[in-house]
N, C-alpha and C positions, 0 to 999 in steps of 0.2 A: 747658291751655285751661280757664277757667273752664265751669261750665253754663252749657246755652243758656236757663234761666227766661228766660223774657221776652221772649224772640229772635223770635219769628214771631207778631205783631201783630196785621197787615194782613190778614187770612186770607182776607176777601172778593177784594181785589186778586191774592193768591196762586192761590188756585181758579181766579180768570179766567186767569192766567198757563199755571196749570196744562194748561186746558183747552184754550186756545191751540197751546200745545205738544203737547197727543198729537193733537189734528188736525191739525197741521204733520208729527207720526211718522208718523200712519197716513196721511199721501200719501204720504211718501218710503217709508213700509212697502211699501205697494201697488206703489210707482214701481220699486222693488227687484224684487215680484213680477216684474212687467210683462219686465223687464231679466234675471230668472233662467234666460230662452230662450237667450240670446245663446253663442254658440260663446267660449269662452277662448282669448285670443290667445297662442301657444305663443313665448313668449322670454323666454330665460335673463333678460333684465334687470328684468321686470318686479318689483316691488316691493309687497307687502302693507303696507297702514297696519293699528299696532296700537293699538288703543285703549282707554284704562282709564279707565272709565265710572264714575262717582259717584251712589250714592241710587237705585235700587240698586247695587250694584260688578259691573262685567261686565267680560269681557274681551272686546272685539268686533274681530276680525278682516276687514277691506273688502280685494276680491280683485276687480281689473277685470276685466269680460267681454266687454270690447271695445268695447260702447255704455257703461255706467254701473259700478256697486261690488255685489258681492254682499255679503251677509256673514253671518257666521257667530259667534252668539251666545254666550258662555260665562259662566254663572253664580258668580261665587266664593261665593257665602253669605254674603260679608258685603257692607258697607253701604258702604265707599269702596275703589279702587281709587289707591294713590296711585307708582306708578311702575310701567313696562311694559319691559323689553331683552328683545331675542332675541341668540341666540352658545349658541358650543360652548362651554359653561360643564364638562360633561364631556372634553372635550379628543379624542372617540369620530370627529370628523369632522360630527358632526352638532347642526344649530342646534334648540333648543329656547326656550320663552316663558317668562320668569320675572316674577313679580309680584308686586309688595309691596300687603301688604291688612289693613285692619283696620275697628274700629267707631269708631276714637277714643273719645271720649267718652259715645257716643250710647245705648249698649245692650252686652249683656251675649255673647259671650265678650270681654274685653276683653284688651289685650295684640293684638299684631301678628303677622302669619304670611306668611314667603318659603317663594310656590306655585310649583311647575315644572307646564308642561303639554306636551306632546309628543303629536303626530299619530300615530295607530296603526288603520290599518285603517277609515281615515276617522271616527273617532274619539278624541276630546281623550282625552287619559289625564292626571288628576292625582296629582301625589304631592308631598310636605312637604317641602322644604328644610330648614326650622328654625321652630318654634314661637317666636316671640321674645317676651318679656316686657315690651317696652317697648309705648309710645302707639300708634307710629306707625312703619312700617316705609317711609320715606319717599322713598328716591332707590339703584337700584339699577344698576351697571355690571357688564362683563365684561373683563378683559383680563390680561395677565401682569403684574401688581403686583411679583412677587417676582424677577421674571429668571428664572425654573428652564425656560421656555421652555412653560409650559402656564397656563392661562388660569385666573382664579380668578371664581368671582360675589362681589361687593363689595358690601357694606349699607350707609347710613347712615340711623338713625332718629334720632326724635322724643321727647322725654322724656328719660330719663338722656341721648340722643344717644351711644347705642353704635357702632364701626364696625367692621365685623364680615368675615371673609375666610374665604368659602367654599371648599374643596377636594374634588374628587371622589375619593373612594378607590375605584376598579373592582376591585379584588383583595376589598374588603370589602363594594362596593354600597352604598356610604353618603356621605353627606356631611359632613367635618369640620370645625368651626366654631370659628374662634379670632378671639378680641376684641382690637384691638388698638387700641383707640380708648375710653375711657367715661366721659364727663361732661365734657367739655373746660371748660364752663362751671363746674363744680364745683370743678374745681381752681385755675380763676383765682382765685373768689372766698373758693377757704382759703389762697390766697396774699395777697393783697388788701386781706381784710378787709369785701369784700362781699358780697353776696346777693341771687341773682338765680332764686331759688326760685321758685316756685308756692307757697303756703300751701296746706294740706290743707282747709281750707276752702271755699278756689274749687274743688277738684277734687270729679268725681263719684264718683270712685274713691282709693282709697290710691298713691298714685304718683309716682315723684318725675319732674318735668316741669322742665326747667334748662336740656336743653340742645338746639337744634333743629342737626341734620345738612341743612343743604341739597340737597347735591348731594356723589358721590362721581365722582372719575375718575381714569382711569390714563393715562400718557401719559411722554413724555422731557420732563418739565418744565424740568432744571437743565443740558440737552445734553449730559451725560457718558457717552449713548450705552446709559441702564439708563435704566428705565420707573420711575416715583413713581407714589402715588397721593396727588393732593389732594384736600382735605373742606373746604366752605366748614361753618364752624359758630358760633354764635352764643346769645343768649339765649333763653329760649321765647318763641316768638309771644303765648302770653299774657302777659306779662311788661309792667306797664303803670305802675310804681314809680318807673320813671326810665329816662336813655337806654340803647336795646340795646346791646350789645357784640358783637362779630361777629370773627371770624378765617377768616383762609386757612392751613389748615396742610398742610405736605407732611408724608407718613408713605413713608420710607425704608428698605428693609430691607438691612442692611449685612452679612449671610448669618447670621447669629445671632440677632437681632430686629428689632425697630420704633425708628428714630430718629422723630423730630418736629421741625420747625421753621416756626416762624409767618415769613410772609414777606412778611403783611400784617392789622394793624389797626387798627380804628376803634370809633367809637360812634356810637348817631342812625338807625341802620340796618341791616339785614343786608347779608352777601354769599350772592348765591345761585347764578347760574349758571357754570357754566367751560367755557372750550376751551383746549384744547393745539393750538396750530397753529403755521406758520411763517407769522404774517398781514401781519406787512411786510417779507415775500420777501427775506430779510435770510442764510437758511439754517437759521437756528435758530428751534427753538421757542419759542414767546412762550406765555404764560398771560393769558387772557383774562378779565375777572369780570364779570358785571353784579350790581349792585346794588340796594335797594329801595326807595334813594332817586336814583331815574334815572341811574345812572354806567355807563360800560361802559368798564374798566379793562385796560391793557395791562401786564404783570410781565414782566420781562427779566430772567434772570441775567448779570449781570458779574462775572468773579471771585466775591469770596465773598458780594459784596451783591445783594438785588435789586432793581432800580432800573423805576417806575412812571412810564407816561404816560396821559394823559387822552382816548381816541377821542372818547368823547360824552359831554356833561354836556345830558340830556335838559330840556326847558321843559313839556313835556304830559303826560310819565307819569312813574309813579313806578317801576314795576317791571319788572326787564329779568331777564326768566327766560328764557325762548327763543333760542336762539342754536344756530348752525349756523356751518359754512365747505366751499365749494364754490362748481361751479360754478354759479353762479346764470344767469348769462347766457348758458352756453351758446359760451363765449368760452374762449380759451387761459389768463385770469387766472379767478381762484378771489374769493371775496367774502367777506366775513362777513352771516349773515341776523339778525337780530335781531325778534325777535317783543313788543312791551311788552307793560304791563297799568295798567288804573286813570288815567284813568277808559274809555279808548278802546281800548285793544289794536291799538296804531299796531304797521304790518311796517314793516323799513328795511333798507335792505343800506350797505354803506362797503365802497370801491374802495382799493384804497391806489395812489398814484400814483406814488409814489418819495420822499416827501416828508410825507404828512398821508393820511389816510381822510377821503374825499370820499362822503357820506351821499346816499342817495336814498329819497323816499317810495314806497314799493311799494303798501300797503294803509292805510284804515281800518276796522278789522272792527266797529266799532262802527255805522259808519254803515250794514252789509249788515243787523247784528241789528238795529240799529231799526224796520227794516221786520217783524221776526221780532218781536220785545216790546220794549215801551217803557219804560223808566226803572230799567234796570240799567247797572249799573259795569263794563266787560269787563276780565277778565286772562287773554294769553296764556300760560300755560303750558309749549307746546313749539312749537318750531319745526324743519322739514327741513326739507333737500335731497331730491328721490330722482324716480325715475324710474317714478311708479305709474298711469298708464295706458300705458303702452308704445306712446310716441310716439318714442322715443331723447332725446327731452331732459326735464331736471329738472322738474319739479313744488316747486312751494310747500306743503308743509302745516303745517298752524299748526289748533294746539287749544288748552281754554283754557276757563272760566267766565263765568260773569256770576252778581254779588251784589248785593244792596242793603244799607243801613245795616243792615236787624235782620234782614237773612239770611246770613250768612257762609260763606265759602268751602268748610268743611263740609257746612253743610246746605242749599246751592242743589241742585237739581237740574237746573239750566239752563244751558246753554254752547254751544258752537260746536266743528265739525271744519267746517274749509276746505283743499280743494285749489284753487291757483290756477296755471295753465295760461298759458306765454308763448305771445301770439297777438296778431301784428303790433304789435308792442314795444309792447304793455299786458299785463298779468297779469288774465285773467279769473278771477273766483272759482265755486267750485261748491259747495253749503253741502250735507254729508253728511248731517250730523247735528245735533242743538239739545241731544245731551248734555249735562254737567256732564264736562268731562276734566281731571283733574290728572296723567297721565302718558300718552305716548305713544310708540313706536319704530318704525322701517320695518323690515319682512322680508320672509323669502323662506319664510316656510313656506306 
């Protein structure tokens, strides 16, 4: 990512923004107060939203009390928070919060760092995963990548774009870190004969920045009954020389190492988000992409190819990061949720009938923040399913920023958490917070 010289302008407009917003925190602060009486309603189903806060990096945990959200504040030191999973990443029985966090570009310890934090005696306890050396520790999952039946925490960053497979050793109390992923972008273009570098130049720091990791996840992508992990990766977001390059690669392990195979790309835009689902109830798992140029793509393995259909080719937004599958409605069929971004942060769910995904509008979150501040760009960032005020049925949450031209996705410090609540077939919304979130997860701690 180039320096931000130049980037924040407007400074008089920003103030007022600014201002706006902690008078808008300090009601819901107070509103929180008011709400921190209420008895905790006692059921297993209930669900904690996690949230990973931007400018400053927090991790803020919201825990219903039966009227409203408590929550409970955690500082990581640095400056963005850019993905949140909770899972037994120790394999112990017990869920823990893992967070990828860094300064980017902005300030000094640079390099990215995967935090564990685990509840002890009513207090957080942090301890170090891995110090990584790249930009941006950017998209984080949990689950058995390799088959051995115990669960790994998986990385994908920012910059080299390393992807990285965490192991808990309990015999040694450590965590073991093998790369099996690094520069994807790199090696295209020494095959190629292109370059889709960063010049040292544009950078604040010495770094090489080529290759952005989306999104990582594990899942039976290819139905042969063993778990894959895919990595949407692509060029750097700074990268402004010519069209991006983007791939979907599945990484394989065949009991000895890491196979690879691209199973889709393009140029003109990234691929960012994934699901592993069975979404037209077909038996098999389908792979799902959205993209950042409005696409929300279905991948099918057939025999040895894999063969792609079109659910949405989006006309309002550009970027489909947020996506879910569940029960949305509360019904015997399962949905896909879709959260956009840019300029609106439109919700949408699709039905599959037996034939096509039948799309409906759920939300505009643009239209709730313009009552909150006027003349930002909204992107959702995550979207669920889950069951967080314990009513027995699902909730909508959907988190996510808002930027303008010369404040970018980095350095805003303004955004949206929304729960929305089915109530006589409309989805009302409830606005938690007017954070900045680029990463969010439902738990049970």
């Amino acid at each position: 990512m180039p320096r931000q010289t130049g980037k924040r302008s407007s400074w008089p407009l920003y103030i007022a923004i600014i201002l706006l917003f902690l008078a808008i925190g300090l009601e819901i602060s107070l509103l929180y107060k008011e709400r921190a009486k209420a008895v905790v309603i006692d059921t297993p189903n209930r669900q904690a939203i996690l949230s990973g806060v931007s400018n400053p990096g927090r991790l803020i945990v919201y825990s219903f009390n039966g009227h409203g959200y408590d929550r409970d504040i955690i500082e990581t030191g640095y400056t963005l928070v850019h993905t949140v999973i909770e899972g037994d990443a120790r394999n112990d029985g017990k869920d823990r919060i893992y967070v990828g966090v860094s300064n980017s570009y902005f300030r000094q310890p640079y390099g990215c760092e995967v935090i564990e934090y685990e509840k002890a005696d009513g207090e957080w306890v942090k301890s170090v995963v891995e110090r990584v050396g790249d930009v941006r520790c950017k998209d984080l999952t949990i689950g058995d990548a390799d088959n051995d039946k115990k669960n790994e925490l998986i990385l994908g960053t920012h910059g080299e774009g390393l992807v990285n497979v965490y192991k808990w050793d309990s015999k040694g109390n450590k965590w073991i870190a093998q790369n099996i992923g690094r520069n994807w972008i790199g090696k295209i273009d020494a095959e190629r004969g292109t370059n889709h570098r960063i010049a040292r130049e544009n950078l604040t720091y010495d770094a090489i920045d080529q290759t952005a990791v989306h999104k990582v996840k594990v899942g039976d992508a290819d139905n042969d009954g063993k778990n894959e992990l895919i990595a949407t990766e692509s060029s750097s977001l700074a990268y402004v020389s010519g069209p991006q390059i983007s791939f979907v690669n599945v990484y394989k392990w065949n009991g000895t190492g890491w196979l690879v195979q691209t199973i889709r790309e393009d140029k003109g835009f990234q691929h960012r988000s994934i699901l592993i689902e069975d979404v037209d109830e077909d038996g098999k798992n389908d792979v799902v992409i959205g993209t950042s140029n409005g696409k929300l793509i279905m991948i099918k393995k057939s025999g040895d190819s894999w063969n792609e259909s079109l659910i949405d080719n989006e006309t309002l937004e550009k970027n489909m990061k947020g996506v879910d599958y569940g029960y949305l409605y509360n019904t015997a069929n399962k949905s896909i949720l879709l959260a956009t971004g840019f300029p609106h942060a439109m919700v949408y769910s699709f039905d599959w009938n037996g034939q096509a995904f039948e799309k409906k509008i759920i939300a505009n979150i643009s239209s709730i923040m313009s009552n909150v501040v006027l003349d930002l760009s909204y992107n959702a960032m995550e979207a669920m399913l889950g069951d967080v005020n314990a009513d027995g049925k699902n909730e909508i949450v959907v988190a996510g920023f808002g930027q303008t031209s010369t404040m970018g996705w980095e350095a805003t410090p303004f955004g949206f958490l929304l729960v929305y609540s089915p109530e006589d077939a409309e989805w009302k919304p409830v606005l938690l917070d007017t954070y900045s979130v680029l990463g969010m997860d439902l738990g049970n701690v």
